[in-house]
C-alpha positions as CSV (number, residue, x, y, z in Angstrom):
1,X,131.1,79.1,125.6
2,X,129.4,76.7,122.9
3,X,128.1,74.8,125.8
4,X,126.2,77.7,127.1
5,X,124.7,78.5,123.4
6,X,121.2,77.5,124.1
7,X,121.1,79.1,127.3
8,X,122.9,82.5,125.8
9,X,120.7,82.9,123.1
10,X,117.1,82.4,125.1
11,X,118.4,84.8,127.9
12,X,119.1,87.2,125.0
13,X,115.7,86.9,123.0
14,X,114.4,87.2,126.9
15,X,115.9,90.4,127.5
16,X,114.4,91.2,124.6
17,X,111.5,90.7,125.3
18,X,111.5,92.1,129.0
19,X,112.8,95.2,126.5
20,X,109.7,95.5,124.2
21,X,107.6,95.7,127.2
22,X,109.3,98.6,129.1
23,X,109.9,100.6,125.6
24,X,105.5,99.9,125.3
25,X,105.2,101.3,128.6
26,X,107.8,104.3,128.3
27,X,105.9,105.1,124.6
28,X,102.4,104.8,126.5
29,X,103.2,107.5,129.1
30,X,104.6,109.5,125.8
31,X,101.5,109.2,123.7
32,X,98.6,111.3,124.9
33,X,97.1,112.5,120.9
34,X,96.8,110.8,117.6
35,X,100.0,113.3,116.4
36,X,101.8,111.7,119.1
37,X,100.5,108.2,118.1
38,X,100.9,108.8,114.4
39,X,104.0,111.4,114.1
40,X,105.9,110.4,117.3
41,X,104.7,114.7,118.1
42,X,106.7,115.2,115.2
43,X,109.6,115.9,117.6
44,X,112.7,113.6,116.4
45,X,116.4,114.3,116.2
46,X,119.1,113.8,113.1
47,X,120.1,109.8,114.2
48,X,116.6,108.7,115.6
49,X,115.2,109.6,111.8
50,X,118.3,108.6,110.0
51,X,118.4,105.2,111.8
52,X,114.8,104.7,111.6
53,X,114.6,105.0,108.4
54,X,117.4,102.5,107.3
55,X,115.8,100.0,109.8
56,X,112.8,100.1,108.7
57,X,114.0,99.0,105.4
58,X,116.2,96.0,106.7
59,X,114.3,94.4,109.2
60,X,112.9,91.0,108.8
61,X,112.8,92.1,104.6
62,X,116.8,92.2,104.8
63,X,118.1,89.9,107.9
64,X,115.6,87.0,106.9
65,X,114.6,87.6,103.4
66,X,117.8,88.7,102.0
67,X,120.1,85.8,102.9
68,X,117.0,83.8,102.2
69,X,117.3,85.1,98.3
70,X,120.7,85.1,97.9
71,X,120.8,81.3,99.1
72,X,118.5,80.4,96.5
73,X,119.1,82.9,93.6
74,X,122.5,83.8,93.7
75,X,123.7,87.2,93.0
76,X,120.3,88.4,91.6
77,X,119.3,89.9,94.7
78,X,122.5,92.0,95.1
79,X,120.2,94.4,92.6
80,X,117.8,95.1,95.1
81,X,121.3,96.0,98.0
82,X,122.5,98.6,95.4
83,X,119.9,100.3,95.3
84,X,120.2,101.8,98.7
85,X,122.2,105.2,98.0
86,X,120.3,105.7,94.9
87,X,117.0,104.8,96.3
88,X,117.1,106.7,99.4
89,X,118.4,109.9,97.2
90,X,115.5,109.7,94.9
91,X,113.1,109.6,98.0
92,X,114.8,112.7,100.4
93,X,115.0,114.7,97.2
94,X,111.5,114.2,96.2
95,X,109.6,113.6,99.0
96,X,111.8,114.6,102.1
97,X,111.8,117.9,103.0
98,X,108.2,118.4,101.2
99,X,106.4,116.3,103.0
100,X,107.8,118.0,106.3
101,X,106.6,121.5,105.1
102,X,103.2,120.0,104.5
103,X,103.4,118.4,107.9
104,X,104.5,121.8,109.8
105,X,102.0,123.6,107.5
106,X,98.8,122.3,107.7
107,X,99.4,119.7,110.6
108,X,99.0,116.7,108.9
109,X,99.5,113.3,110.9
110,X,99.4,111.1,107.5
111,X,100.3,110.2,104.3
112,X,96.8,110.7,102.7
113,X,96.1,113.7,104.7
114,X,98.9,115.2,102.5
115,X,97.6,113.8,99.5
116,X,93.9,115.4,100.1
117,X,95.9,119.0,100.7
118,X,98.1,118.7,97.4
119,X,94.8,117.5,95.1
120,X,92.7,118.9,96.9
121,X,90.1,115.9,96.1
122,X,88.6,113.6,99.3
123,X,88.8,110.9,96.3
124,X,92.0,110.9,96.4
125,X,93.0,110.8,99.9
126,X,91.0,107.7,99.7
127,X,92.6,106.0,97.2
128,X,95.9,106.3,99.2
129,X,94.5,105.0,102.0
130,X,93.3,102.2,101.0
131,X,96.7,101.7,98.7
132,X,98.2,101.7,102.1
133,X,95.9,99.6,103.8
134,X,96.4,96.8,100.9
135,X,100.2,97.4,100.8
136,X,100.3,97.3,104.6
137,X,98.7,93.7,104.5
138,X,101.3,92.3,102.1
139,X,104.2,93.9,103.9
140,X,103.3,93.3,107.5
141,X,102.8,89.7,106.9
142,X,106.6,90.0,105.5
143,X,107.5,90.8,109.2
144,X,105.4,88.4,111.0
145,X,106.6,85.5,108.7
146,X,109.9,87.0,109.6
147,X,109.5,86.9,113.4
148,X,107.9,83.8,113.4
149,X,110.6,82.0,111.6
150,X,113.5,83.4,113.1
151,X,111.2,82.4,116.7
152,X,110.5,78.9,115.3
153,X,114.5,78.1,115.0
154,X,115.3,79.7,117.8
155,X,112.9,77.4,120.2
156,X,113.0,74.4,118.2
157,X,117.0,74.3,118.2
158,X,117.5,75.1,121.5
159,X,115.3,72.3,122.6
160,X,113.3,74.5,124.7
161,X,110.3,73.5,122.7
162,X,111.6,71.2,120.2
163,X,108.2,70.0,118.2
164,X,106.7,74.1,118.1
165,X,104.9,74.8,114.8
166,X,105.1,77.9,112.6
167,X,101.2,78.9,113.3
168,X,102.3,79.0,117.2
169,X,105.1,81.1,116.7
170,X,103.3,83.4,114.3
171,X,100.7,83.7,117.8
172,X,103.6,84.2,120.0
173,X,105.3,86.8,117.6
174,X,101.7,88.5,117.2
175,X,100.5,88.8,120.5
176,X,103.9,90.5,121.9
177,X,103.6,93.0,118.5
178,X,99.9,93.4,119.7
179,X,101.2,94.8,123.2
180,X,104.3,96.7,121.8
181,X,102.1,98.6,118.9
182,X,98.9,99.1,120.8
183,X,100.7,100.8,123.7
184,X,103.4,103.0,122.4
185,X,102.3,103.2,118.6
186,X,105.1,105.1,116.4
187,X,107.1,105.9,119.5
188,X,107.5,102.7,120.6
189,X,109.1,101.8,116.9
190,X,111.5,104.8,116.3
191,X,113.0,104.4,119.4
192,X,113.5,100.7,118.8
193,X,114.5,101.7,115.8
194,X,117.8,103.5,117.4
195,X,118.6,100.5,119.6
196,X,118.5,97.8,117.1
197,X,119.7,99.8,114.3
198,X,123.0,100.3,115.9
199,X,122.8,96.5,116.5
200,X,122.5,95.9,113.0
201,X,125.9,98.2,112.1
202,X,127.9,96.1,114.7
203,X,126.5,92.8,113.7
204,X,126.4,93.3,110.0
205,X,130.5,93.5,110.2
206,X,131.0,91.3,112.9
207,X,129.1,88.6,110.8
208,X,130.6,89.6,107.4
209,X,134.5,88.6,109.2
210,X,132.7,85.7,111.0
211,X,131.2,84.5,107.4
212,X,134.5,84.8,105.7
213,X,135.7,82.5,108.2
214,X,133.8,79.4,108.5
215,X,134.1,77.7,104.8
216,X,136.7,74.8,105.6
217,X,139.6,73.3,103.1
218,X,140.6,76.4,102.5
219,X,138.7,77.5,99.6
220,X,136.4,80.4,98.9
221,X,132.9,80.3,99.2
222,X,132.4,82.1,96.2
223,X,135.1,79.4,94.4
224,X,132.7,76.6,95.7
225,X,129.2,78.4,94.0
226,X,131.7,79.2,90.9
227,X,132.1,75.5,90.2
228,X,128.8,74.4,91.0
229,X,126.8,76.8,89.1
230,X,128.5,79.6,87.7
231,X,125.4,81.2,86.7
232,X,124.4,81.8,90.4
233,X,127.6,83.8,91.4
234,X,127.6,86.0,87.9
235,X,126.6,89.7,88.0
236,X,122.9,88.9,87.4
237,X,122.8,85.7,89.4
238,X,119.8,82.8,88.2
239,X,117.4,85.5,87.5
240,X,119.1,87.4,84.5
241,X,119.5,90.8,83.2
242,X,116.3,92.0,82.4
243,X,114.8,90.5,85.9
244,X,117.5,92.5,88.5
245,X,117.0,95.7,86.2
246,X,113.7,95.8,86.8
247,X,114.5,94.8,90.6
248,X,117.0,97.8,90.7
249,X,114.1,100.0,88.5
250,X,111.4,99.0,91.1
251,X,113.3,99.1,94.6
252,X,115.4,102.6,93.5
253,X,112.2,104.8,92.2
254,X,109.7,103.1,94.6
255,X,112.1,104.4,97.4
256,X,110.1,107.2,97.2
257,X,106.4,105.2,97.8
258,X,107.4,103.4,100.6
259,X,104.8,105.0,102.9
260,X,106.8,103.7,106.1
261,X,109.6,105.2,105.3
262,X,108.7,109.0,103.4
263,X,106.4,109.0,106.7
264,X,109.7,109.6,108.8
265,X,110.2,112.8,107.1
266,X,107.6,114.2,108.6
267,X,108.3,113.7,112.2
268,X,111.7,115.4,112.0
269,X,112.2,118.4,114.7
270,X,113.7,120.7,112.4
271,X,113.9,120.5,108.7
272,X,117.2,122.9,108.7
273,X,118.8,119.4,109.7
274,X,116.7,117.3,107.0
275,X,120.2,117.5,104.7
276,X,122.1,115.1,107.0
277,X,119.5,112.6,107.4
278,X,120.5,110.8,104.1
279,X,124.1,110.4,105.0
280,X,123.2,108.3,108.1
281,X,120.8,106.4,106.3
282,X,122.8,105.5,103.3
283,X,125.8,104.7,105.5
284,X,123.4,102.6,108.0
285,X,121.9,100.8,105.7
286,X,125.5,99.9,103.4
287,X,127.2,98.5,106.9
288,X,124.5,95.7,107.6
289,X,123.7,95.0,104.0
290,X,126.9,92.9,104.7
291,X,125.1,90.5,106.6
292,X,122.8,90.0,103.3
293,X,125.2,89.0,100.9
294,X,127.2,87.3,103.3
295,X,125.3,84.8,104.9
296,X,123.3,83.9,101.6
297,X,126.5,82.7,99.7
298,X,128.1,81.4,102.9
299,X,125.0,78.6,103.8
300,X,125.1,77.7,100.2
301,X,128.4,76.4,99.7
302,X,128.6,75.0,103.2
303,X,125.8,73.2,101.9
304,X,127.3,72.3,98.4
305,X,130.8,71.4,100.2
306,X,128.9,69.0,102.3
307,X,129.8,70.8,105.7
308,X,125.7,71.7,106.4
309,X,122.9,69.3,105.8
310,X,120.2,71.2,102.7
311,X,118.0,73.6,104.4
312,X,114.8,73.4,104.6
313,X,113.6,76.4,103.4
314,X,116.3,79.5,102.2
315,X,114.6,81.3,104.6
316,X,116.1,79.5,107.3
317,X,119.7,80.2,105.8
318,X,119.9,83.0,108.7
319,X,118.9,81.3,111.6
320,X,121.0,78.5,110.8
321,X,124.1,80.2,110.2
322,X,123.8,82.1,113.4
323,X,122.8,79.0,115.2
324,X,125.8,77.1,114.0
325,X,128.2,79.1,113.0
326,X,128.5,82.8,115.0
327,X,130.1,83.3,118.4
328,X,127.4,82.1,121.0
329,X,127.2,85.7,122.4
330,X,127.4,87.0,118.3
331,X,124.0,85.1,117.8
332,X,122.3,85.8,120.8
333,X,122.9,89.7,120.7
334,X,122.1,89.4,116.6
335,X,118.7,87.8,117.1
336,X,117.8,90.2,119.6
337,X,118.8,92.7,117.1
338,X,116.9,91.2,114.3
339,X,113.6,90.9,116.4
340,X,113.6,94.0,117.5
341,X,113.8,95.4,114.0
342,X,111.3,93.5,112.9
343,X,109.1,94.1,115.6
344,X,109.6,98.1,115.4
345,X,108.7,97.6,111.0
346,X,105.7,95.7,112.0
347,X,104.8,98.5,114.0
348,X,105.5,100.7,112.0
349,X,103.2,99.2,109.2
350,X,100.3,98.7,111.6
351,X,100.9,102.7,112.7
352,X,100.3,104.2,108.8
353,X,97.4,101.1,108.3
354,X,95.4,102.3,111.5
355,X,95.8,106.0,110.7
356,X,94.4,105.1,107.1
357,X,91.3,103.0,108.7
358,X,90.6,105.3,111.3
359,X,91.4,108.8,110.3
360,X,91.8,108.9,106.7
361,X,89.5,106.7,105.3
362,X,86.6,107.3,107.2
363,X,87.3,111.4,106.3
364,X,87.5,110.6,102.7
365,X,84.1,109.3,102.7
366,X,82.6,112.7,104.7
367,X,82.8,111.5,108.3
368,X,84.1,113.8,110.7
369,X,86.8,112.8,113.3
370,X,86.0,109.8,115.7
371,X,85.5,110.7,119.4
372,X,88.2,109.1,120.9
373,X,90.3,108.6,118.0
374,X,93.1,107.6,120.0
375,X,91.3,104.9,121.1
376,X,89.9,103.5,117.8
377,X,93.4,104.0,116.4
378,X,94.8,101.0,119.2
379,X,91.5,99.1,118.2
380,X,92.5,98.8,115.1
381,X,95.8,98.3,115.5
382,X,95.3,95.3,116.9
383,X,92.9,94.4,114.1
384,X,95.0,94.5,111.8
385,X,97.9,92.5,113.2
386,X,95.6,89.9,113.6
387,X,94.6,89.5,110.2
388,X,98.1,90.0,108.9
389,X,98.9,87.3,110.7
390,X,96.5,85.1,109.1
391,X,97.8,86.3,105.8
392,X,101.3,85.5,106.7
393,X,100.2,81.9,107.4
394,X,98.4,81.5,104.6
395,X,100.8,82.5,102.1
396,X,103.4,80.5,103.6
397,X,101.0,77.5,104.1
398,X,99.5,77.7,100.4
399,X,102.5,79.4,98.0
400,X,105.6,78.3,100.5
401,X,106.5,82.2,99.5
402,X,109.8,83.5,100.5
403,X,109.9,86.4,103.4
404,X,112.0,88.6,100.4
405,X,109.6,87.6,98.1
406,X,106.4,88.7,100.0
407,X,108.2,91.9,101.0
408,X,108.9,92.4,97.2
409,X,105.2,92.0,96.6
410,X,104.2,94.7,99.4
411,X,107.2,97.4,98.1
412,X,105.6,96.9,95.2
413,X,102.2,97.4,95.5
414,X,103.0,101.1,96.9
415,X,106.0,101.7,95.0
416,X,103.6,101.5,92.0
417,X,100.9,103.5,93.7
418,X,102.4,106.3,95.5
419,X,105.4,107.3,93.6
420,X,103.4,109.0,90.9
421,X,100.8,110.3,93.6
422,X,103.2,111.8,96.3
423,X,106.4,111.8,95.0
424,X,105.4,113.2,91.5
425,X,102.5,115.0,92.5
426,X,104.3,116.9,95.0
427,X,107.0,118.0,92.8
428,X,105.2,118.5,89.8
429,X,102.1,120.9,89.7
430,X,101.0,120.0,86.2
431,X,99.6,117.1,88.2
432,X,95.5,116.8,88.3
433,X,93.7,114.3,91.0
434,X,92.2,112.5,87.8
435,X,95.5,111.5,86.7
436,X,96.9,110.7,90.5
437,X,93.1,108.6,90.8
438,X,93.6,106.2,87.9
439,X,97.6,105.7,88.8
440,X,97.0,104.3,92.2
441,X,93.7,102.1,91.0
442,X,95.3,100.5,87.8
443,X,98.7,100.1,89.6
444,X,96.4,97.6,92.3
445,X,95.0,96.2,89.9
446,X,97.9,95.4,87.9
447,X,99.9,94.0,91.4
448,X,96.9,92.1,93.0
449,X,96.5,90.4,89.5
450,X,99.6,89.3,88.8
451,X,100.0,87.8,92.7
452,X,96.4,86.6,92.6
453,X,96.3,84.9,89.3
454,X,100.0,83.6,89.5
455,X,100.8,85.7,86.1
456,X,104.4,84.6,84.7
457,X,106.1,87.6,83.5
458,X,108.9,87.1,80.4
459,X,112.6,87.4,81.5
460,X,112.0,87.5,85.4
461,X,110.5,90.6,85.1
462,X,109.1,91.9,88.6
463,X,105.3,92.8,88.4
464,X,106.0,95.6,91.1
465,X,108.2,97.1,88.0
466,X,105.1,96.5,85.6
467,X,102.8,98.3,87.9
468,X,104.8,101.3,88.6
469,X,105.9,101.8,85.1
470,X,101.9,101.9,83.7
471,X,101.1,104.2,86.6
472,X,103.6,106.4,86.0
473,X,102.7,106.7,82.4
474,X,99.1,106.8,82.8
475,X,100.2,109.7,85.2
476,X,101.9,111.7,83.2
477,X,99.7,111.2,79.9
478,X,96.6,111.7,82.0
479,X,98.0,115.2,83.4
480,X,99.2,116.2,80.2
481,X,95.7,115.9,78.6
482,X,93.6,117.7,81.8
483,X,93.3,121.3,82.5
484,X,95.9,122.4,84.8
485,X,95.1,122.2,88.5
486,X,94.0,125.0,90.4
487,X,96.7,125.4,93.6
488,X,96.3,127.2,96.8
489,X,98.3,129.5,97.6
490,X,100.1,127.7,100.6
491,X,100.3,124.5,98.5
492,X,102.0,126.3,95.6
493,X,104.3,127.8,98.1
494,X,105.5,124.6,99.1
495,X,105.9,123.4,95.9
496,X,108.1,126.3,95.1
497,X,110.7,125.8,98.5
């Protein structure tokens, strides 16, 4: 069947493809109102939220970027796997059933419409929004880089256009995200979501046994990194102690930020049946971290044992292992898998962007709702894939960043913004919209400095993890020293479920 690998795995990223377009079509017929557009009609079952959810946290972050950092850092990265059952606890017992009470309450079809409720303070609601938006930029670009490599290795390999550059596979992988998001918006994605997570499941074992398979003389891939750099296969890996802590610190409590993700909650049918949704998660998201850890430290001692030429780029540590490696009919159905999830994240980003540009932005500053909102929310959809597309190629093209590390940078940015705002603030009502204000605007500040001006941070520290702990003090310090908050009554009832 090797013969047939190049013809196995274009057929596959074909049906694909063919896929996307009915599941935009299907969504289309499906979405007839901005709730439908931005909460899927808040209308979705146990396994479509449970799976959703996971996905959106592996996608092109953990199939490209994942391998990607474990190739080049070691075990470092292993910090940001564990933090899955912890992270996803902090968030559904903070943020999950909450935000659904707010959502059946007072029919909110966003993130910063809950925001504006709980403060009460149009301020506010702006802040998050454009939080979001900035986050959004950072994190979509993540996905496109994603799609566009994986794309890129895919065509050039197979021969079937062997001289392709990265800028025309990040228009390729645009312009079919551009039809898939503008059509079906967030039903489109969560339905993806259900295909390709149970993809990832299968795959994430199948390539685990395939991985622990394919490191010739008979020694061990991890005896191989052992010799060559002991550092690297150590529990902190090349980065250190101090650098995965504040990994673990920053992916673990920013859980419960991550706007794509706490959004879920409130699209759930029921909320009797929230309690099950982190088991599916958890165990979703622990099965196809496999394929993270796996494929990282396979690629790098095939490399160092001579039996793979030195990638390129770690990103390519994936595709290439597939590629080479898998069963034919493994990597096709895997890449599939893999596009798909990154296609239904990057929709998912561009969903919670557009409803912050066109419904919650433009309310925070006194305008009423757009005639036609459904419409302006596909306009600017399709805005803003375009310009995180030119993002994604110029931070590849200028910084050579990693997909993991540009994903880091994004679950940073709202990690350090919206955990004290929504995750805090909805828990807590000691919590004024002063102190929420000046948590989201110094944690951007803080971020966007640090990536803009390059800032080196002693001991590997993350500046995600510098961010969200000065927001969080800032927070709490501010709130302490205000007058207590005057609640409505239906806000304080929530608060008190």
């Amino acid at each position: 069947m090797d013969a047939y690998r190049n013809t196995i795995l274009l057929v596959c990223v074909g049906i694909y493809t063919v896929l996307c377009v009915v599941v935009g079509m299907w969504a289309l017929r499906r979405t007839r109102s901005v709730r439908d557009f931005f909460m899927a009609g808040r209308d979705l079952g146990i396994i479509v939220t449970g799976v959703a959810i996971f996905s959106s946290t592996m996608s092109g972050f953990g199939f490209v970027g994942g391998p990607g950092l474990v190739y080049s850092m070691g075990m470092s990265s292993v910090w940001i796997v564990l933090t899955a059952a912890v992270g996803y606890a902090i968030s559904d017992f903070l943020v999950g059933k909450r935000l659904r009470l707010f959502a059946g309450l007072f029919d909110t079809v966003s993130l910063p419409d809950v925001v504006a409720i709980r403060y009460n303070s149009q301020t506010t609601r702006l802040l998050t929004g454009v939080a979001i938006l900035l986050g959004v930029m950072g994190y979509l670009a993540t996905q496109i880089l994603a799609m566009a490599t994986v794309l890129q290795s895919i065509l050039q390999n197979t021969g079937f256009v062997p001289g392709v550059g990265l800028a025309a596979c990040i228009a390729i992988s645009c312009s079919v995200l551009v039809f898939y998001s503008v059509t079906g918006g967030i039903v489109a994605s969560v339905y993806t979501d259900l295909f390709q997570g149970a993809i990832m499941i299968v795959a994430g074992v199948l390539v685990f046994l395939t991985a622990l398979s394919v490191v010739e003389g008979g020694e061990s891939a991890t005896a191989i990194l052992l010799r060559d750099d002991p550092e690297s296969i150590g529990p902190w890996g090349t980065l250190g102690m101090i650098g995965c802590l504040s990994w673990y610190f920053m992916f673990s409590v920013g859980c419960a930020g991550q706007p794509h993700l706490i959004t879920k909650a409130m699209m759930i049918k029921r909320i009797d049946r929230y309690r099950y949704i982190p088991l599916v998660t958890v165990i979703g998201y622990s099965v196809t971290a496999l394929l993270w850890i796996s494929i990282g430290l396979v690629m790098r001692a095939l490399v160092l044992q001579g039996a793979h030429p030195e990638l390129a780029n770690a990103d390519a540590a994936a595709p290439a292992f597939l590629q080479t490696y898998a069963h034919p009919l493994l990597a096709g159905v895997v890449f599939a898998g893999l596009l798909a999830a990154i296609m239904s994240t990057a929709d998912a980003f561009l969903n919670i962007g557009a409803a912050a540009l066109v419904h919650d932005i433009p309310r925070a500053l006194g305008r009423g709702p757009r005639t036609n909102e459904l419409w302006w929310a596909r306009a600017a959809t399709l805005g803003l894939a375009v310009a995180a597309a030119l993002f994604a190629f110029y931070s590849h093209t200028v910084n050579d960043r990693l997909v993991a590390l540009l994903g880091a940078f994004g679950w940073g940015t709202f990690g350090a913004a919206l955990v004290p705002a929504v995750a805090i603030g909805c828990n807590w009502k000691r919590a004024t919209p002063l102190a929420a204000n000046v948590a989201i605007v110094s944690s951007l500040v803080i971020n966007f400095s640090i990536e803009l001006f390059d800032i080196s941070i002693p001991n590997g520290i993350h500046g995600g993890t510098v961010a969200l702990l000065v927001s969080l003090s800032l927070f709490f310090v501010i709130s302490y020293a205000s007058k207590p908050p005057q609640l409505t009554p239906e806000v304080e009832a929530v608060m008190d479920f």
